[in-house]
TORSE-980129 format. One record per residue (C-alpha): residue in one letter; x, y, z. Coordinates in pm, 1 decimal. Layout:
BEGIN
{a; {X; Y; Z}} ...
end
This chain:
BEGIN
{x; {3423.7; -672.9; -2525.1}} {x; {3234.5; -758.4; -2210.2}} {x; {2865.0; -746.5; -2233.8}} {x; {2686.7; -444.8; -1993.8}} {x; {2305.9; -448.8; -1840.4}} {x; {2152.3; -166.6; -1647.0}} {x; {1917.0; -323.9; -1385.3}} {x; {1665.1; -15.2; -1323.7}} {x; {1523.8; -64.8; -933.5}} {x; {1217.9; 121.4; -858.0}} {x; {993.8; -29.0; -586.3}} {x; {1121.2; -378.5; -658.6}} {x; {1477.5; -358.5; -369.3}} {x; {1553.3; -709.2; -369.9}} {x; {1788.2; -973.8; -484.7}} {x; {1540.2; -1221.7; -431.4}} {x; {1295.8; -1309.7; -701.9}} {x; {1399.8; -998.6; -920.0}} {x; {1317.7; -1097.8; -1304.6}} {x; {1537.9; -836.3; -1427.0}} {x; {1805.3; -889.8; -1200.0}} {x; {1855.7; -1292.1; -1240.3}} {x; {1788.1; -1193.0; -1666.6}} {x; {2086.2; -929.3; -1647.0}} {x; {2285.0; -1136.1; -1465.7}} {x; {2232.0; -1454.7; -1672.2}} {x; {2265.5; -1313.8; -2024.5}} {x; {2527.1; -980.1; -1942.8}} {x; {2867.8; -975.9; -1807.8}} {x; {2842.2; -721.8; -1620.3}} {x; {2533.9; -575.4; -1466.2}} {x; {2491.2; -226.7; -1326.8}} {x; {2195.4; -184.5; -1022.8}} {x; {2091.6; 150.0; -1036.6}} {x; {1832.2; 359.3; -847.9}} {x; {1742.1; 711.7; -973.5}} {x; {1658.4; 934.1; -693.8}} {x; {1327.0; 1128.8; -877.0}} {x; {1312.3; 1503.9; -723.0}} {x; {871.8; 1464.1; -876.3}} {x; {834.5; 1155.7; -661.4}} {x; {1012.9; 1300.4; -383.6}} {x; {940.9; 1689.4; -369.4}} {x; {598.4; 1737.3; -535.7}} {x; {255.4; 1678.8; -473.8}} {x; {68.4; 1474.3; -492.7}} {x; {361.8; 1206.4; -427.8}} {x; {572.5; 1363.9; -151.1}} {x; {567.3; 1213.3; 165.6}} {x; {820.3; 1247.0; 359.7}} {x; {774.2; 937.7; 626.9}} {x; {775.4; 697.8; 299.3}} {x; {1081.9; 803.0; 162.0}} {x; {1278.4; 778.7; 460.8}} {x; {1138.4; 436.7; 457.3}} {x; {1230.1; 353.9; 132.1}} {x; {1613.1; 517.7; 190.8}} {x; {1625.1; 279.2; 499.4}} {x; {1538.2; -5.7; 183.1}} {x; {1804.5; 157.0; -54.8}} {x; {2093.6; 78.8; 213.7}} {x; {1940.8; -259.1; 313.9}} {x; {1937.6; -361.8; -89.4}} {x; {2304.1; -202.8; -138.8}} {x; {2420.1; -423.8; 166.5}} {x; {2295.9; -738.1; 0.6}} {x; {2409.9; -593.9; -337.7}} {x; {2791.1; -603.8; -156.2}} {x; {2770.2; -895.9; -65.9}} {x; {2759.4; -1028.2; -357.7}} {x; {3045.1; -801.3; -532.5}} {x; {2851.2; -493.6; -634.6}} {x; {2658.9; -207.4; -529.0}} {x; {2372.8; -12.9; -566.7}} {x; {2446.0; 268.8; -804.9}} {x; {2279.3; 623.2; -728.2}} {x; {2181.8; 928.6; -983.6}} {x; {1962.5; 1209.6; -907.6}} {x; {1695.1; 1370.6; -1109.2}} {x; {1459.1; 1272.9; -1411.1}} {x; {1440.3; 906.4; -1478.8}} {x; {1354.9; 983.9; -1849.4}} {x; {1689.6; 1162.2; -1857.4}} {x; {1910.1; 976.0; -1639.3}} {x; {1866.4; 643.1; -1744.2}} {x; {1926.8; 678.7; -2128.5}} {x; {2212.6; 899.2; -2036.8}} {x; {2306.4; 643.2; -1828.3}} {x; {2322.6; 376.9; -2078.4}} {x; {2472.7; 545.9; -2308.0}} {x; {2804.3; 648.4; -2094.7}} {x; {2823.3; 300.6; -2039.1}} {x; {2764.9; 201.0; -2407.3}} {x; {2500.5; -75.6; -2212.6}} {x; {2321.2; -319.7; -2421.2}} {x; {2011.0; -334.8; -2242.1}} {x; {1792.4; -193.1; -1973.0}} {x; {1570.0; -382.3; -1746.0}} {x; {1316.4; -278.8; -1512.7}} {x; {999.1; -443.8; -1328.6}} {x; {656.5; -263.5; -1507.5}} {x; {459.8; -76.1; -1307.2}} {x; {60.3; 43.5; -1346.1}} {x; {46.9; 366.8; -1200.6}} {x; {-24.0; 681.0; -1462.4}} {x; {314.0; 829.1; -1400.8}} {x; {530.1; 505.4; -1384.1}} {x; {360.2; 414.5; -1735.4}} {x; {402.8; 805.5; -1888.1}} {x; {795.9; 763.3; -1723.1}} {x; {828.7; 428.5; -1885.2}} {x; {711.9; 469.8; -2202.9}} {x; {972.2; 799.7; -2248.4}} {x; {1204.2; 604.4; -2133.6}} {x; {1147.1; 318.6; -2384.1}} {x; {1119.8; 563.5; -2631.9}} {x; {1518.7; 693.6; -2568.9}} {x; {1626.7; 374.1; -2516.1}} {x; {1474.1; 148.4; -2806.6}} {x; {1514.8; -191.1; -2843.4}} {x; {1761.0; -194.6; -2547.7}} {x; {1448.6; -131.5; -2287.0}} {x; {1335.4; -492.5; -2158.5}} {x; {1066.7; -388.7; -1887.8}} {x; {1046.3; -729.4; -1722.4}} {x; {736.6; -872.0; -1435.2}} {x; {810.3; -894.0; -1106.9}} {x; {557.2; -644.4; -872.1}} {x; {304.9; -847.8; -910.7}} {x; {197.3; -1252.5; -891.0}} {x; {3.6; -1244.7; -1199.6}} {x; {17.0; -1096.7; -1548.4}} {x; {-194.6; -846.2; -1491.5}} {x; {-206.0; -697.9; -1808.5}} {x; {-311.0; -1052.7; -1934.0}} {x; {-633.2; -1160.0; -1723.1}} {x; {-929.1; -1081.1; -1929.5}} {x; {-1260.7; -1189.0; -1933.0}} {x; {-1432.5; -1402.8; -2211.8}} {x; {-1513.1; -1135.3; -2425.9}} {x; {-1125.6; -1028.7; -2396.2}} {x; {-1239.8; -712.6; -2184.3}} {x; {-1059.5; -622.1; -1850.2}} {x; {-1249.6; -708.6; -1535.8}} {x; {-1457.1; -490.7; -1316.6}} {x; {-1553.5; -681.1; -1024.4}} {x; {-1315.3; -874.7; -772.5}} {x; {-1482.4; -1197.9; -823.0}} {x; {-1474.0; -1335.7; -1138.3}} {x; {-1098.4; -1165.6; -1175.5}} {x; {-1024.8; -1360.9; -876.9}} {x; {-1156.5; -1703.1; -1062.5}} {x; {-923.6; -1573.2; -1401.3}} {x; {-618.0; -1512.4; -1120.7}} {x; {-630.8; -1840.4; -954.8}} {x; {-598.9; -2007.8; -1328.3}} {x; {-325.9; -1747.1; -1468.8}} {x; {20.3; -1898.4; -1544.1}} {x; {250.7; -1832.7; -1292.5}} {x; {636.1; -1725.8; -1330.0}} {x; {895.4; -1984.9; -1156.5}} {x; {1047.7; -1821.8; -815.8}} {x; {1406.5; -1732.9; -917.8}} {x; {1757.6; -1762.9; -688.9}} {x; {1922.1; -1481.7; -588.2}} {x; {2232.2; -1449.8; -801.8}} {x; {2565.7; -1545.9; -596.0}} {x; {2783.8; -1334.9; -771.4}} {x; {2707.7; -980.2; -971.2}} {x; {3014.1; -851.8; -1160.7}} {x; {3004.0; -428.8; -1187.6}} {x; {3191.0; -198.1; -1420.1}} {x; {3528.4; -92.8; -1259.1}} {x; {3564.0; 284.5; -1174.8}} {x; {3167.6; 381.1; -1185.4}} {x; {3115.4; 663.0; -936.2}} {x; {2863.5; 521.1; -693.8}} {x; {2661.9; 825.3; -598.8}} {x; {2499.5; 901.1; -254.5}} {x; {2257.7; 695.0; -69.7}} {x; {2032.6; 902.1; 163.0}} {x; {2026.1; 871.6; 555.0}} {x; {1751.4; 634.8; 586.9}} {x; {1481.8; 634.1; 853.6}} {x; {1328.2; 285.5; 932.2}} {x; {1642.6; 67.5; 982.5}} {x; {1506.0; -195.6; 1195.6}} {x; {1232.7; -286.2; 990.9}} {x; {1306.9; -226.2; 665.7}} {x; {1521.6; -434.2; 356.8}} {x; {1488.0; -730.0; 233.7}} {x; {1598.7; -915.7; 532.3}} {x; {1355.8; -770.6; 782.0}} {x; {1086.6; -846.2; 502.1}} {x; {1188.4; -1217.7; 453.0}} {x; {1232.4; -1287.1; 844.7}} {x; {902.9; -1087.0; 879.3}} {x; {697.6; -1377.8; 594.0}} {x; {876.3; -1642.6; 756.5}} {x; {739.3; -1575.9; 1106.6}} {x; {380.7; -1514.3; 931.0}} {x; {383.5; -1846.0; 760.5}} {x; {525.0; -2024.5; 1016.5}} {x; {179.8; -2010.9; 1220.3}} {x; {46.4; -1696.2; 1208.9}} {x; {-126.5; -1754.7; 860.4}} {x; {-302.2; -2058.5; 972.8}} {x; {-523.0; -1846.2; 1147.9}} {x; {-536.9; -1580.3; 903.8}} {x; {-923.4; -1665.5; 799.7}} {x; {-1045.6; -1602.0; 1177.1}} {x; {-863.9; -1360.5; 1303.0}} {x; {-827.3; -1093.0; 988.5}} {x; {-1051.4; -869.7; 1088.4}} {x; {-965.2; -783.3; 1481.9}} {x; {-784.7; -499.8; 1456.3}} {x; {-564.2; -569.5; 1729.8}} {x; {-378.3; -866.8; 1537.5}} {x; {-456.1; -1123.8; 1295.7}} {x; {-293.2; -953.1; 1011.1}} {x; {39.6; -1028.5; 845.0}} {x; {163.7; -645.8; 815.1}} {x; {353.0; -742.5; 501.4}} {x; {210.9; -447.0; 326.6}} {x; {507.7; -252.4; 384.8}} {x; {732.3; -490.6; 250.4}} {x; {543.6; -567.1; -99.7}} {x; {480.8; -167.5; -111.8}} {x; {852.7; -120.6; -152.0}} {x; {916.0; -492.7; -347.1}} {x; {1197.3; -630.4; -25.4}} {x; {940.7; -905.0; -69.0}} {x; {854.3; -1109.8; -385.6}} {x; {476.3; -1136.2; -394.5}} {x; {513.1; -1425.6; -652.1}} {x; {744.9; -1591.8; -367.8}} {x; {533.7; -1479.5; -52.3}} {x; {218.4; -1650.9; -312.2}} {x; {415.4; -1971.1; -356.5}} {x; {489.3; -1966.7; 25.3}} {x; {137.9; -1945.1; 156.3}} {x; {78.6; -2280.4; -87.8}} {x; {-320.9; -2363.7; 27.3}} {x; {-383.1; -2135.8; 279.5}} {x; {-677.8; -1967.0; -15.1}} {x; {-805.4; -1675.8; 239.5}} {x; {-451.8; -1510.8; 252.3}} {x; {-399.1; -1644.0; -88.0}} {x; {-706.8; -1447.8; -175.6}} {x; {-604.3; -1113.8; -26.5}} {x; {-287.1; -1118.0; -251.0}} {x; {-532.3; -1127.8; -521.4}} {x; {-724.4; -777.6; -404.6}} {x; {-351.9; -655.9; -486.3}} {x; {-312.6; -787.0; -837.9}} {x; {-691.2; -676.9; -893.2}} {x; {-633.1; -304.8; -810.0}} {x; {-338.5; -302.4; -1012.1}} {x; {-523.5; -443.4; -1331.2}} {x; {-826.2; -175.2; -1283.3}} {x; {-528.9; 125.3; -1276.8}} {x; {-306.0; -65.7; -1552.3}} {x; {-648.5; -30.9; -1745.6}} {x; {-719.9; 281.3; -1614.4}} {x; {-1101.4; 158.3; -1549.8}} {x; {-1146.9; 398.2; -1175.0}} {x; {-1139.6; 706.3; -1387.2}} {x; {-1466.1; 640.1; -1530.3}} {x; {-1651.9; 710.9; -1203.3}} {x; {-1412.0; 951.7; -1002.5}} {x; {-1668.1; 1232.7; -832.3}} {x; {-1909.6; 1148.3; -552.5}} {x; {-2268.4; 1106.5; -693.4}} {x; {-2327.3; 1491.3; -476.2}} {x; {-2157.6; 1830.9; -395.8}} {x; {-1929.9; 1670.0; -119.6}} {x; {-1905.3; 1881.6; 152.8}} {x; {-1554.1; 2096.7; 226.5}} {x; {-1584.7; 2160.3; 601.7}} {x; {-1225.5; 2181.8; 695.1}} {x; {-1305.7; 2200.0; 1094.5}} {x; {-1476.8; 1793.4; 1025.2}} {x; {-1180.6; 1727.8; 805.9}} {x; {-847.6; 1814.0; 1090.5}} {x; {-1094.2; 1633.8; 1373.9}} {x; {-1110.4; 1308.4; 1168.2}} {x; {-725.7; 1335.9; 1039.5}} {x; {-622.9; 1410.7; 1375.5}} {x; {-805.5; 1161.9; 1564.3}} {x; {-1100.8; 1357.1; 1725.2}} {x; {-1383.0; 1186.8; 1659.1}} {x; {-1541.5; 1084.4; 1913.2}} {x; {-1608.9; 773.5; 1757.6}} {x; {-1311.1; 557.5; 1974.5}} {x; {-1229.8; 276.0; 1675.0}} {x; {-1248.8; 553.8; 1394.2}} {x; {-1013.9; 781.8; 1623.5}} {x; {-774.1; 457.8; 1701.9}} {x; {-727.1; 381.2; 1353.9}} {x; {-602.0; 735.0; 1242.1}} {x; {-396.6; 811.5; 1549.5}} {x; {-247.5; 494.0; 1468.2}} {x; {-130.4; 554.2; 1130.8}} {x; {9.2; 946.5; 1254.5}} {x; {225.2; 740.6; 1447.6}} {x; {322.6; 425.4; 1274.6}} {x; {234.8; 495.0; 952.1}} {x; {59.0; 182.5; 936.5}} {x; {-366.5; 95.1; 962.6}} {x; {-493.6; -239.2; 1019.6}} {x; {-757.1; -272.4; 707.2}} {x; {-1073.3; -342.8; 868.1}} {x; {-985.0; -2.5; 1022.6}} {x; {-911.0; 167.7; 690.2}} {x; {-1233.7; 69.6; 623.2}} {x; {-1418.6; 214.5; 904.0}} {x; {-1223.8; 554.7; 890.1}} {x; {-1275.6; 562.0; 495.0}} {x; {-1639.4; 494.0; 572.2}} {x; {-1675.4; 755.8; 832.3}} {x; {-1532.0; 1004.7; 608.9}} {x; {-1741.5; 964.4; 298.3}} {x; {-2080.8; 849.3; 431.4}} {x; {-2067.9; 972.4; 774.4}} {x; {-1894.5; 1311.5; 708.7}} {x; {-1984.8; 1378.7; 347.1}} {x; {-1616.9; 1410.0; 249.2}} {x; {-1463.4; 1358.6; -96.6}} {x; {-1307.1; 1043.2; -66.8}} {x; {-980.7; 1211.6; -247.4}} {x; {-949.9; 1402.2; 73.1}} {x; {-866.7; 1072.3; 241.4}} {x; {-668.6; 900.3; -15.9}} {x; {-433.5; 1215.6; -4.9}} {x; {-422.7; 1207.2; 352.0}} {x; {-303.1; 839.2; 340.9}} {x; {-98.0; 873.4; 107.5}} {x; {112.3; 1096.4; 293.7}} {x; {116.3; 899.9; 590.1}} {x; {129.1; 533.0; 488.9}} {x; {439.4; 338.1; 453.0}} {x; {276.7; 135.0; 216.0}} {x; {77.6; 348.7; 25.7}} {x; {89.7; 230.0; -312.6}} {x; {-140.3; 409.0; -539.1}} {x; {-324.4; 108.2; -719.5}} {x; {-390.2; -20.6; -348.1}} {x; {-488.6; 313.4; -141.2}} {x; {-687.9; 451.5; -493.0}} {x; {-914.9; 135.4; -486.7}} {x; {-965.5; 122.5; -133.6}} {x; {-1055.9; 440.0; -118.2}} {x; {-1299.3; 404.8; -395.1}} {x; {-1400.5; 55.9; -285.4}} {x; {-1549.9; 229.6; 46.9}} {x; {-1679.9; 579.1; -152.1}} {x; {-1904.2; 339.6; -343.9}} {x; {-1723.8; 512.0; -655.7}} {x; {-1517.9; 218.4; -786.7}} {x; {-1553.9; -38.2; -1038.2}} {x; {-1630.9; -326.0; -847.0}} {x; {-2025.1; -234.2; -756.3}} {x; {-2251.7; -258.5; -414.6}} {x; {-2520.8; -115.9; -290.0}} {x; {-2436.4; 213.2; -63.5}} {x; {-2572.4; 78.3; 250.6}} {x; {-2314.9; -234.9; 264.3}} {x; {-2018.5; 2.9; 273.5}} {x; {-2172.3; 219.8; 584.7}} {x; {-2064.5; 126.0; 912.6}} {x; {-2149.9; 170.5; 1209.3}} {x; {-1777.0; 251.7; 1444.2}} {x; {-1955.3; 133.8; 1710.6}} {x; {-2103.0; -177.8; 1648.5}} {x; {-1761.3; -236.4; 1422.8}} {x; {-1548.5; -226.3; 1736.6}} {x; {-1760.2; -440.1; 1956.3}} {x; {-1711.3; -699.8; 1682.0}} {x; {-1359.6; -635.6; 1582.2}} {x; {-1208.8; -550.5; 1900.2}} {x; {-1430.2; -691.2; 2177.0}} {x; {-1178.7; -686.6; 2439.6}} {x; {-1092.7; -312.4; 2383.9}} {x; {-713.0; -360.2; 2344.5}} {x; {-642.1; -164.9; 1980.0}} {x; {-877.8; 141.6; 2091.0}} {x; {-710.2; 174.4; 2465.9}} {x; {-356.5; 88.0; 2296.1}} {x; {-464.4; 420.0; 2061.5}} {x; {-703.4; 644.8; 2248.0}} {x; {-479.1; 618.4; 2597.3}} {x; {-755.5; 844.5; 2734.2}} {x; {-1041.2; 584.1; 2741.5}} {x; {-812.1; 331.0; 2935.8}} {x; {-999.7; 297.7; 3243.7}} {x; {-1380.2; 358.8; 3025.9}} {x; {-1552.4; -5.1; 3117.4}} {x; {-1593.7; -230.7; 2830.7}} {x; {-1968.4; -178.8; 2805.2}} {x; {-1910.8; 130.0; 2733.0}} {x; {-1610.9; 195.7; 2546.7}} {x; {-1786.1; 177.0; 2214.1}} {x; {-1968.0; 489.9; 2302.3}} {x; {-1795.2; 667.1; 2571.2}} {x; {-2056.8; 938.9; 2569.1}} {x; {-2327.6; 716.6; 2687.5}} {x; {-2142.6; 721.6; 3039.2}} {x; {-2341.3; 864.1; 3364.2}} {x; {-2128.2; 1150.5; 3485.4}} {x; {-2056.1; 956.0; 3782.6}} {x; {-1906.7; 669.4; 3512.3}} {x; {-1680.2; 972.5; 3360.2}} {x; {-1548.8; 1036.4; 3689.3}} {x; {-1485.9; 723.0; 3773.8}} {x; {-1312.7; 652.5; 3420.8}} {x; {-1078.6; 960.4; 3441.8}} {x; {-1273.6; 1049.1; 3100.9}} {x; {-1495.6; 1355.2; 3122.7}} {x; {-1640.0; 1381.2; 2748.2}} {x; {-1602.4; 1715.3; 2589.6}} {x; {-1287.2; 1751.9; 2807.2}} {x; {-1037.1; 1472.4; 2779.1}} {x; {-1209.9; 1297.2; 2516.0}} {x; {-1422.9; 1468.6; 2252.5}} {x; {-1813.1; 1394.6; 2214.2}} {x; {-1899.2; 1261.8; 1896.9}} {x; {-1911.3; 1524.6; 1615.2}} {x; {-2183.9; 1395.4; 1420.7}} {x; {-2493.9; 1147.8; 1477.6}} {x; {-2377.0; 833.2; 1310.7}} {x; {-2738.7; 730.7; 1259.0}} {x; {-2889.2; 1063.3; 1126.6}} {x; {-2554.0; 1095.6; 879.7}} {x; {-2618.6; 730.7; 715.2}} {x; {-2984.8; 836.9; 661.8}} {x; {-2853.0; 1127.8; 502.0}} {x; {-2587.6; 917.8; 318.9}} {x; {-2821.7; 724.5; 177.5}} {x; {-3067.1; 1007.5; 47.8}} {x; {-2742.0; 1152.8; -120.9}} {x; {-2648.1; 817.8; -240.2}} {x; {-3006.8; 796.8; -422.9}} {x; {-3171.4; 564.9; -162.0}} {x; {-2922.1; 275.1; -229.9}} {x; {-2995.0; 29.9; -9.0}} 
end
């Protein structure tokens, strides 16, 4: 009797370096991709967001296209996961189950009930991240805290071999396929739009990667999408970028958030160290772009629309949020993860808590406060990313597009840009709020 293996795709829709796909493959005779179309992940909060998962449906067709190809098919079930896939398995009398692990709460609670049904035919295999992260430890055998010595323990970690795509995947005759949703993101999403995408990044782009990171009108490789959703391998994007160490280095922020949710060490300090305010009017101006402050208002009206943010200007709309505004942080990692193609909780929860000064890898207050306008000058000199995203300061001079509200009236007039009417003034003081910030912070300087 022919050997069967369920290949379990999550957020890993590739062919390319896919551990559990080359193992099936390999050791099974026939191998059985299937995707399980979770109604929690999809319909309920905290997860839902629409925008993503017609991004990742666009990803389902791409992987099912490269899936033909190679003489099968993606294979598609609806409801619960801990359910379906046992039940799955069993129809099929399959031998074993594999699956990339995972570190968020619910894809460890879904995971382990699903090992639980399935015995010693679950294999959860690597393949979302570079590293082990389950295995980096410090000294003392203790998970790490802070970026940099984790970053010292990731650059020595052993390192799985890239694998092939398999040429040929043999499917059980007569297995109802299922329905794959309409998708939404066609022309940039899949595996092939994520491979053509690293090879254009590393084929110059990257070299100037150190430089050029932080203008927010370029410099970055806008992968994020792509490892979000697994169409890219970040072991093979790793082994890619060979010596270029301050890309190489920003993979490693990736690993490092995983390893402080697989550990679940964010929890420990969750709440802001005060009462954080609830003022919903502050709130819908800063989701919706209103400001004032032109680089904090660029960066959210950019990811409305694109459901992208360049990351220097996550950080300055984080930053404005919690220690300009007085928000809960958890305001704004909801908000992104709503909106952001790549919002991947390990990723968005540390950021967020990276700039709330609530995470686990410690600074003083004051070095995570910044000031939007003297962040602009320095990250987008020229103006481009705040005219391409606040169309309404387009003719405001350089000098002072930073702080449009500075102009004369005469300079409004002549910039088509009367503040208070076609662009707002600032809602709050940026100087008096970081005093404030810091009072509520304790005085950390």
């Amino acid at each position: 009797m022919p050997t069967t293996a369920i290949v379990w795709y999550r957020r890993d829709l590739r062919v390319h370096d896919h551990p559990a796909l080359a193992t099936a493959v390999r050791e099974y005779d026939r191998v059985v991709p299937l995707f399980v179309l979770d109604p929690v992940l999809l319909e309920r909060e905290p997860y839902r967001s629409p925008r993503r998962a017609g991004y990742m449906f666009s990803c389902l067709r791409a992987l099912d296209g490269e899936l033909r190809e190679r003489g099968a098919r993606l294979f598609v079930r609806e409801g619960d996961p801990r359910a379906e896939v046992p039940r799955i398995a069993d129809e099929l009398g399959a031998e074993a189950v594999l699956w990339a692990s995972d570190v968020s709460p619910y894809a460890r609670r879904r995971d382990r009930a699903v090992t639980e049904a399935l015995g010693n035919r679950a294999r959860p295999q690597p393949g979302n991240y570079i590293a082990d992260v389950g295995r980096i430890r410090t000294g003392e055998g203790n998970p790490y805290t802070v970026f940099s010595p984790f970053h010292r323990s990731w650059l020595r970690a052993d390192r799985r071999p890239v694998q092939r795509a398999p040429r040929q995947i043999a499917v059980p005759p007569r297995l109802a396929a299922g329905r794959l949703p309409a998708g939404t993101h066609a022309d940039i999403a899949g595996e092939a739009a994520a491979r053509a995408a690293a090879r254009r990044w590393l084929a110059g782009p990257v070299e100037r990667y150190e430089a050029l990171h932080d203008r927010v009108a370029g410099g970055t490789s806008q992968l994020s999408p792509h490892l979000r959703w697994g169409t890219l391998s970040p072991r093979a994007l790793e082994e890619h970028a060979e010596r270029r160490e301050a890309f190489r280095r920003q993979l490693a922020w990736r690993d490092f958030y995983a390893h402080v949710m697989l550990f679940d060490l964010g929890s420990r300090r969750a709440d802001p160290p005060w009462d954080a305010d609830e003022d919903g009017a502050l709130l819908a101006a800063w989701q919706d772009g209103r400001t004032g402050y032109p680089l904090v208002d660029a960066g959210m009206r950019q990811l409305a629309e694109t459901g992208w943010m360049h990351n220097r200007a996550r950080l300055v709309t984080g930053a404005f949020l919690t220690k300009d505004l007085h928000l809960d942080w958890r305001l704004g990692e909801r908000h992104f993860a709503r909106l952001l193609l790549d919002g991947e909780p390990a990723q968005n929860n540390g950021n967020w808590r990276w700039i709330a000064s609530v995470g686990v890898d410690p600074a003083p207050p004051a070095r995570r406060m910044y000031n939007p306008a003297l962040q602009q000058r320095r990250h987008d000199p020229d103006g481009a990313y705040v005219r391409r995203w606040v169309p309404e300061l387009a003719d405001v001079p350089d000098a002072r597009l930073a702080e449009p509200w500075t102009m004369t009236e005469d300079e409004q007039r002549a910039a088509n840009c009367l503040i208070g009417r076609d662009y707002p003034a600032p809602i709050v003081d940026h100087a008096v709020e970081r005093r404030r910030a810091l009072e509520l912070y304790g005085g950390g300087r």
